[in-house]
C-alpha positions in Angstrom: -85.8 -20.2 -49.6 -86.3 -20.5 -46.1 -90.4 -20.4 -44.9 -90.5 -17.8 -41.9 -93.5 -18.9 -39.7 -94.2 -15.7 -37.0 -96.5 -16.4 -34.2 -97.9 -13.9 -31.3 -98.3 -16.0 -28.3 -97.8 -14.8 -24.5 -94.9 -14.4 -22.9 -94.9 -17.2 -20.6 -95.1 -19.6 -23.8 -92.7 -17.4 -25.6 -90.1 -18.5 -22.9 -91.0 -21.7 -22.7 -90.3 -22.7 -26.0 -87.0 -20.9 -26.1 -86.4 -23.0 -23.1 -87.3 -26.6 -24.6 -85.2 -24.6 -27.9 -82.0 -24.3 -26.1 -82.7 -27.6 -24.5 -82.7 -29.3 -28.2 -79.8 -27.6 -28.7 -77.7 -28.8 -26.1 -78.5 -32.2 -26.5 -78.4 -31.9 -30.2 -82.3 -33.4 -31.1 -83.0 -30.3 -32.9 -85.8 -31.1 -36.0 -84.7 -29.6 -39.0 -88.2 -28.3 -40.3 -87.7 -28.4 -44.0 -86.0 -25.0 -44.2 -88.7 -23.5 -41.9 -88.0 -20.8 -39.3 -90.1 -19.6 -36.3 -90.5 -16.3 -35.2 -92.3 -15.7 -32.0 -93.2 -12.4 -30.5 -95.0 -12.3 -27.0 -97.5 -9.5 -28.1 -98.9 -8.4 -30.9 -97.7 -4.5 -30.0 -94.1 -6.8 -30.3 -94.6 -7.6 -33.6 -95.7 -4.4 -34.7 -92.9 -2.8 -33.3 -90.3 -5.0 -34.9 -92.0 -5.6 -38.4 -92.9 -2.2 -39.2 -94.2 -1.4 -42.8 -91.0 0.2 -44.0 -89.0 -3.3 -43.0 -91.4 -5.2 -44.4 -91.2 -3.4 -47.9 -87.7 -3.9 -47.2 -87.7 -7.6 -46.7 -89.8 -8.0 -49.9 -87.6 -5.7 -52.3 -84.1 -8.0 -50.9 -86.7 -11.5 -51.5 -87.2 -10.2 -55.0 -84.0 -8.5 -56.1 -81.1 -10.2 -54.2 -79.2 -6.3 -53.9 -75.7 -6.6 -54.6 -75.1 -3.6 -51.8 -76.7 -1.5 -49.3 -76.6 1.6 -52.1 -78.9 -0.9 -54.1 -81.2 -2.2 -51.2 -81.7 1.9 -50.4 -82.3 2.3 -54.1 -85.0 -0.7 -54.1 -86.8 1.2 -51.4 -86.6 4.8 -51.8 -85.0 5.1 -48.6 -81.6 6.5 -46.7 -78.8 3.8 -46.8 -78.3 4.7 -42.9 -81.8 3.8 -42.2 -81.6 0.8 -44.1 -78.3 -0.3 -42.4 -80.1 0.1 -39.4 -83.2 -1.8 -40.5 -81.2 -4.9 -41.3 -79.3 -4.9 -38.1 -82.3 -5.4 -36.4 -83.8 -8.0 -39.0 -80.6 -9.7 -37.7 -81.4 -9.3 -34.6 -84.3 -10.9 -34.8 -82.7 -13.5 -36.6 -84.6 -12.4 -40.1 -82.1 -11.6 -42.6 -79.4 -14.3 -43.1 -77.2 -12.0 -46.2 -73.4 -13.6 -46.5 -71.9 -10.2 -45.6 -69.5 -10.4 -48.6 -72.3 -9.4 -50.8 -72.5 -5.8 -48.3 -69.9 -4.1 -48.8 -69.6 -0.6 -47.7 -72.3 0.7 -44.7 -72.5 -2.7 -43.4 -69.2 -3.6 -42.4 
């Protein structure tokens, strides 16, 4: 399992390390971190905006019960499949939620 570090820092550091990021990138010297991930918001009012309660619960239930489908992921949480499609598409924006897309069928495709 992949260890998701999240950081609030300000914005001008925000862009600089997706500068030096891309950078890496480019000239391929990226570190491979042991499976760990960063996510960095420039506020906190960021973070709270993208990692509301409800998609937290959310990432928790998938972490714990690896859904077979977007019916079961609803189920898990008690919630509206449309609101949970539209809860992982921006976990994937936000480069959260890594699911092979085979195991969605249905609502996600």
């Amino acid at each position: 399992m992949t260890t998701l570090h999240i950081t609030v820092g300000d914005r001008e550091q925000v862009r600089e390390d997706a500068l030096q990021f891309v950078h890496a990138a480019e000239t391929d010297t990226l570190n491979d971190q042991d499976g760990a991930a960063t996510l960095q918001f420039g506020t906190y009012d960021d973070l709270v905006d993208s990692l509301t309660p409800l998609r937290l619960e959310l990432i928790q239930a998938i972490a714990e019960h690896a859904p077979e489908s977007m019916r079961e992921a609803a189920r898990l949480v008690d919630r509206d499949v449309s609101d949970v499609h539209s809860d992982l598409k921006h976990l994937e924006t936000l480069g959260i939620r890594q699911l092979p897309r085979a195991r969605w069928r249905g609502a996600c495709q």
